[in-house]
N, C-alpha and C positions, 0 to 999 in steps of 0.2 A: 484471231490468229489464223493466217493461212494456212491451206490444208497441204498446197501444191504450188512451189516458186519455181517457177525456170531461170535458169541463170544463163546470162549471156553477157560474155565478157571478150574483149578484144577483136571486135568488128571490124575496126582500120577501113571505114571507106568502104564496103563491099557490099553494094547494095542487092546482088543476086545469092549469095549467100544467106544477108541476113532475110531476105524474104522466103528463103527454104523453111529456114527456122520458124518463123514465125506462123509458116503455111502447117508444123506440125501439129497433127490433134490436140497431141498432149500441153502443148506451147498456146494453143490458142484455151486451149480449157483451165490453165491452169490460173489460179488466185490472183497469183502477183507474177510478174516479170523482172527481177532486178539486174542491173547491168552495172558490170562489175570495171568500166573504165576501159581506154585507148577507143574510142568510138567513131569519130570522125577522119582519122590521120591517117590518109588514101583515097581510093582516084575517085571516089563521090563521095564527097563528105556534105556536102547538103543535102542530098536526097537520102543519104542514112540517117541524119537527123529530123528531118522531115517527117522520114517512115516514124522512127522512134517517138516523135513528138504524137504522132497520129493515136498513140497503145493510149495518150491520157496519164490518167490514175493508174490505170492495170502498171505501169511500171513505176521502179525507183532508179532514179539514176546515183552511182556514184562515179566518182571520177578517177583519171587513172594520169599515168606522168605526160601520155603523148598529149590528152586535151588541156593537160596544162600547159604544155610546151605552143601547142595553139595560141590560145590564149595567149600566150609570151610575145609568139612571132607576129604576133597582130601589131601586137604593142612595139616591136621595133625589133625583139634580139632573137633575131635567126637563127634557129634550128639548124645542126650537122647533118637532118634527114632533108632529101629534096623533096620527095613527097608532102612532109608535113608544113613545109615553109609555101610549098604551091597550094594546100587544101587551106592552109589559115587564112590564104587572100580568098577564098573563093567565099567563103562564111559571110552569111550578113551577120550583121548587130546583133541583132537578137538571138542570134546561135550563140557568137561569141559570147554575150554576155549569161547565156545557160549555162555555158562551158562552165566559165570563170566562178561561177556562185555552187559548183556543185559541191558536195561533201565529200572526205575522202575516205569514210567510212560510214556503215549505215550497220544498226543491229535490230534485228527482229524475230519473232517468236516465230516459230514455223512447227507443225505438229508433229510430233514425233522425236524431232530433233528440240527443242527446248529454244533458248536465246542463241541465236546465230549471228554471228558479225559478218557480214560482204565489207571486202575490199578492194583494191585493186593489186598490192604486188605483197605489202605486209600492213600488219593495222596500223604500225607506227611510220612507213615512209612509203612513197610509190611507186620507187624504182627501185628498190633492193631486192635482191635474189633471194629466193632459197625455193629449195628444187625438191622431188620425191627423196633424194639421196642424201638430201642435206643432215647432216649429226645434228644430233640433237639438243648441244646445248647451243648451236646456234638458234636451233628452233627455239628454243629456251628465252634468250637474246629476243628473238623480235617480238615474243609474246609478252615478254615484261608488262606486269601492270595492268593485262587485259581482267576483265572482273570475273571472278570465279563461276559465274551464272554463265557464261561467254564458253559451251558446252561445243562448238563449231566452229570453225572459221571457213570463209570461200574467198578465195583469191583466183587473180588471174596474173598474167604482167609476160607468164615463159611462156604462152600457148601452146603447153604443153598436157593432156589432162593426168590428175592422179586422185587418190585417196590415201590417205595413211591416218595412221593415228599419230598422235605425240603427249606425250604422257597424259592420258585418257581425253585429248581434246581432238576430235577430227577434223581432219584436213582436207579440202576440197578444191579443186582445179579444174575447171569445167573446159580447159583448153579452150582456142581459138575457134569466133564465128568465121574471120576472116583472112587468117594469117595463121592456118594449122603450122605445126613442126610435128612433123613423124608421118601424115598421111591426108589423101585430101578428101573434102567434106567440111562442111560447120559442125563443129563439137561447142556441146554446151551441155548441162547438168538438169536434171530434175531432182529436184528436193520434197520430201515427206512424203509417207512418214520416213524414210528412208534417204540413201543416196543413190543416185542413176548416172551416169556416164554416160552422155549419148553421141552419136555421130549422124548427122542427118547428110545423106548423099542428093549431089543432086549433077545435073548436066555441067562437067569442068568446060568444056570445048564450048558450051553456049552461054556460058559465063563470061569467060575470057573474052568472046567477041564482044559481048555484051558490053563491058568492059571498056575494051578499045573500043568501042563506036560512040557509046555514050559518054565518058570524060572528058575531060579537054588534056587532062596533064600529058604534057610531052611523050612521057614514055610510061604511059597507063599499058600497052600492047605487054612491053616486056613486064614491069611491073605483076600484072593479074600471069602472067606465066611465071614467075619464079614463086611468087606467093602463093595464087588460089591453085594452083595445084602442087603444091606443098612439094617444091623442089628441096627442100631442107628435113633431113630426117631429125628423128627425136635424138639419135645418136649425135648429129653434127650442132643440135644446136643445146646439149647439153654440154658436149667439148668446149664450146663458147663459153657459155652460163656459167661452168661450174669452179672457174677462178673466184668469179664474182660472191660467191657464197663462203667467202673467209677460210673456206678448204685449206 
């Protein structure tokens, strides 16, 4: 049973981001790594994978709707998102085919906390909502059928972070490595015994160049400016969301 999992979920392509993350103490000391989905969909999606594949064993990947959407766009049926229809061409095979075989959920013991489920948006689909705010019997709704030992859940999907409880089970959102809403920085979670909420800061302005120098996609420049420095507050992108959760 790990003592100490870092969760890192919603990465999108950000490869100076996720190596903040990964340069943290506690990230590099910690048991496991799991990754909680949307990973490669943005302006370096090979070199996040790359990085990713390097952890080994220390990590668990699950998958999340945009690396299925990869996956898809490989295969013929084009993504609404231009990013992600430009990063699926860029993927060799063998990414692709990581992609496509990953689980959409993963459970594990962690100390302190008992049987934890990671997933990416909910245990039963990976693009449905539901948000800190969300009522509870919708939370009710997506937890159907989870198993009574299933004391946690971590999700990612709104990169948004929170914690709540719902009727004695908590809830975890370790917000975005690469694609914050509300503020900028990689946020991601430290688990056991406890829950932690972190935000690790790092150079936005040498990101961004980063960024546009090293991708190819078109419009990587504006791209890493509306996203890695989190032009989108946690207010605007809840106004969005918050239809989507049967409100």
């Amino acid at each position: 049973m790990p003592d100490r999992v870092a969760v890192l979920s919603d990465i999108h392509g950000v490869l100076p981001a996720l190596e903040a993350v990964l340069a943290e103490p506690d990230v590099a000391a910690a048991d496991l790594i799991v990754l909680t989905g949307d990973l490669a969909a943005g302006p370096q999606p090979v070199e996040v994978l790359d990085r990713l594949a390097a952890l080994g064993d220390r990590a668990c990947w699950v998958g999340g709707n945009a690396d299925r959407e990869l996956v898809q766009a490989r295969a013929g049926k084009s993504s609404s998102i231009e990013v992600s229809d430009w990063a699926a061409g860029q993927l060799r095979d063998d990414q692709v085919a990581r992609l496509a075989a990953l689980p959409p959920s993963v459970t594990l013991p962690v100390t302190g906390l008992g049987e934890v489920l990671f997933c990416h948006a909910t245990p039963r689909d990976d693009e449905e909502v539901v948000l800190v705010d969300s009522r509870l019997d919708r939370w009710a709704e997506v937890f159907a059928g989870l198993p009574a030992e299933v004391g946690t859940v971590v999700c990612g999907h709104t990169h948004m972070p929170f914690t709540r409880l719902v009727d004695r089970r908590l809830v975890v959102n370790p917000g975005s490595v690469g694609m914050p809403y509300g503020g900028a920085g990689a946020w991601w979670a430290l688990l056991g015994p406890g829950v932690q909420l972190r935000r690790t800061r790092f150079d936005v302005d040498a990101a961004c160049a980063r960024v546009a120098a090293e991708s190819t996609f078109p419009d990587a420049a504006a791209w890493a400016d509306e996203y890695v420095r989190s032009r989108h507050s946690d207010v605007d992108a809840l106004t969005v969301f918050a239809p989507r959760d049967g409100r």
